[in-house]
C-alpha positions in Angstrom: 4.3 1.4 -23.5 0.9 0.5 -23.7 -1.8 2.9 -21.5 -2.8 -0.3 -19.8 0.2 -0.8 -18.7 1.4 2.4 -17.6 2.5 2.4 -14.0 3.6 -1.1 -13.8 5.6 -0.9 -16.6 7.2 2.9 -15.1 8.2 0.6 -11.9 9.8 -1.5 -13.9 12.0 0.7 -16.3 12.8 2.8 -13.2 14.1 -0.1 -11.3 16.1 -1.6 -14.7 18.2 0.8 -15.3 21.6 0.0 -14.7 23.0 1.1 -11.8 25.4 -0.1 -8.8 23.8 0.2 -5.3 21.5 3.9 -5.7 19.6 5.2 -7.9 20.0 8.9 -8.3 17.2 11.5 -9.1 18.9 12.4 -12.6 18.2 8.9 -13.7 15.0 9.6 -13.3 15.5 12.9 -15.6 17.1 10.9 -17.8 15.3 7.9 -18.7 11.5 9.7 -18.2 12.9 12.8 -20.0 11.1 12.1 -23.3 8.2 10.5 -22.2 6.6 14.4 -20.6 5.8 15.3 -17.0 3.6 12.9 -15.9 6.0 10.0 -15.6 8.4 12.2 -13.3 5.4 13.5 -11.0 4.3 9.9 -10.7 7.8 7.8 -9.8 8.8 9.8 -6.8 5.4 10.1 -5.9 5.3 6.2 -5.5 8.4 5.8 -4.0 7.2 7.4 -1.1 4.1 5.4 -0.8 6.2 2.4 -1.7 8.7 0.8 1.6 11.3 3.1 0.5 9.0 5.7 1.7 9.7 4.6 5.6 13.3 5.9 5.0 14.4 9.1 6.7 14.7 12.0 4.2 13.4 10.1 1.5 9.5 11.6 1.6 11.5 15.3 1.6 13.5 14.3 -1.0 10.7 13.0 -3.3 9.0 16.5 -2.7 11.4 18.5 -3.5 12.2 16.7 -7.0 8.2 17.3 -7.9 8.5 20.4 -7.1 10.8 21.6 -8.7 9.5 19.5 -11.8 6.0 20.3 -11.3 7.2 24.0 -10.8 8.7 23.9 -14.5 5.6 22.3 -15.9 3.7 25.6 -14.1 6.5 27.7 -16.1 6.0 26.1 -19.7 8.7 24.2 -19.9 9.3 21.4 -22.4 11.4 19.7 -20.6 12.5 19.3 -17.2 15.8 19.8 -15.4 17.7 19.3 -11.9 20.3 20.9 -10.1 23.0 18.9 -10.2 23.5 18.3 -6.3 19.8 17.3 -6.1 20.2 15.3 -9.1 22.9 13.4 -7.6 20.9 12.5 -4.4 18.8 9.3 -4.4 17.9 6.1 -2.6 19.0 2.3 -2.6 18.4 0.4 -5.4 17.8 -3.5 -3.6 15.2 -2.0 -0.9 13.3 -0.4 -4.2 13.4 -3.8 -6.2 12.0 -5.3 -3.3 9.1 -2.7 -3.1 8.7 -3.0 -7.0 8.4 -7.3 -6.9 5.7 -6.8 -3.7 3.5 -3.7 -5.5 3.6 -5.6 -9.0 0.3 -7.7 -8.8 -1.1 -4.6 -7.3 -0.3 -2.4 -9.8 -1.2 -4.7 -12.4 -4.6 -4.6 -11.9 -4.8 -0.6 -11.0 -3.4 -0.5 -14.9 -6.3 -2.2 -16.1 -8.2 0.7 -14.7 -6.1 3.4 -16.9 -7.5 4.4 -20.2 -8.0 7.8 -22.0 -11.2 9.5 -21.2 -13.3 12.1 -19.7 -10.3 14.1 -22.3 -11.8 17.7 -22.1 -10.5 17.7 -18.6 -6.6 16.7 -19.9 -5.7 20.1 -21.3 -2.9 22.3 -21.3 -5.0 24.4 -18.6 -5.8 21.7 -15.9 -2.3 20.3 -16.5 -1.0 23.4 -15.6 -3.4 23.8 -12.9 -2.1 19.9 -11.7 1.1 21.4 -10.9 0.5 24.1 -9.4 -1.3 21.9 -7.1 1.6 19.0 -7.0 4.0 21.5 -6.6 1.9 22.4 -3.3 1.7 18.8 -2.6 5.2 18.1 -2.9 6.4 20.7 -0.5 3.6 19.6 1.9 5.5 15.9 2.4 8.3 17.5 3.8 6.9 18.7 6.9 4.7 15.5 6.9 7.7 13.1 6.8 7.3 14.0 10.9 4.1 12.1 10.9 4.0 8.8 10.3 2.9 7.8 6.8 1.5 11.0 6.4 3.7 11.7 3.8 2.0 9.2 1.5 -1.4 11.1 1.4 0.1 13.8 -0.6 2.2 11.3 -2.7 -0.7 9.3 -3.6 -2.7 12.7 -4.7 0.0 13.7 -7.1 0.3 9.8 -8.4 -3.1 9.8 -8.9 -3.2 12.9 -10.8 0.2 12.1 -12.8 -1.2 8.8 -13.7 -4.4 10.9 -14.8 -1.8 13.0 -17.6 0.1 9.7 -18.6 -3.1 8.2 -19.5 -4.9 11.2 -20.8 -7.5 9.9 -18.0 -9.5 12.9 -17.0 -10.6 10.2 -14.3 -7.7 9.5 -13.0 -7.3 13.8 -12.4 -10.7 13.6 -10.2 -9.5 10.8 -8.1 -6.2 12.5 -7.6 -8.3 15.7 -6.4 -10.5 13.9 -4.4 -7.4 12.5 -3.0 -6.4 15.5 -2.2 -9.4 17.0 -0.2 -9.9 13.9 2.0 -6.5 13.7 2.3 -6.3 17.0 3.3 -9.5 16.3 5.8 -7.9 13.0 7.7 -4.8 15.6 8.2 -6.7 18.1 9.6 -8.6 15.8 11.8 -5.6 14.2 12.8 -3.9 17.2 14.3 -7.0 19.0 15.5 -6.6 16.7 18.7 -2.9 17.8 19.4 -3.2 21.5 18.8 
């Protein structure tokens, strides 16, 4: 895979792999595995800002799978792993192709952004520091799956960020940060009406 390439060409692999109708959270595990953290922060991240996203249960479900992933990147682990009954949940496979073939062109140029830089800020610190705060994230879209599209503030925050360690783009970490606090702001401002 080619840096420039990076999250168009993680859609794709994701949506290839051979499957009947779902496509569980251990294929994920499975096919990612060997390619470190940052590709398994970033696919369930964009399947919640993708159409699959509107589905009920699928923004929780997402969360909890970073998480827990993020959680063992926090931990030192070299690789991750699933408990088998969440690793045998998952979503349909036809309503993410159709997601995948409308995002493409989009994504396509968003890859041309991605390139290593700004490097000192990809270390093993900050990338433990990214998921501590993605495991926060992720836990924060399950409430959020109330709202609609809230959800996908977070998600785009830890895509952002995960994007930033698949690309060694320091970048790419800021946005995902600055993601995070005006995110975090438009929530706030959101709900300050209601309370």
């Amino acid at each position: 895979m080619t840096r420039q390439k990076a999250l168009t060409d993680l859609l794709k692999q994701l949506d290839g792999i051979p499957t009947s109708r779902r496509i569980h959270l251990q294929d994920i595990i499975d096919n990612f595995n060997s390619r470190g953290f940052g590709p398994l922060l970033v696919l369930p991240g964009l399947i919640v800002l993708l159409p699959t996203g509107a589905i009920p249960g699928v923004p929780s479900l997402c969360g909890l799978f970073i998480a827990m992933v993020a959680g063992q990147l926090v931990l030192g682990k070299s690789s991750p792993w699933l408990p088998r009954r969440l690793g045998q949940r998952g979503f349909d496979h036809d309503k993410f192709h159709r997601g995948v073939k409308w995002v493409t062109p989009w994504t396509a140029r968003f890859d041309k952004l991605l390139k290593p830089r700004m490097m000192g800020l990809v270390n093993p610190l900050s990338r433990r520091l990214v998921a501590v705060l993605a495991v926060i994230l992720a836990l924060s879209m399950i409430p959020l799956e109330l709202l609609p599209f809230a959800a996908a503030i977070p998600a785009l925050a830890i895509v952002l960020m995960g994007l930033g360690l698949v690309a060694d783009d320091g970048l790419m970490l800021m946005l995902g940060i600055a993601a995070v606090v005006i995110g975090g702001f438009a929530i706030w401002r959101w709900l300050l009406p209601m309370s």
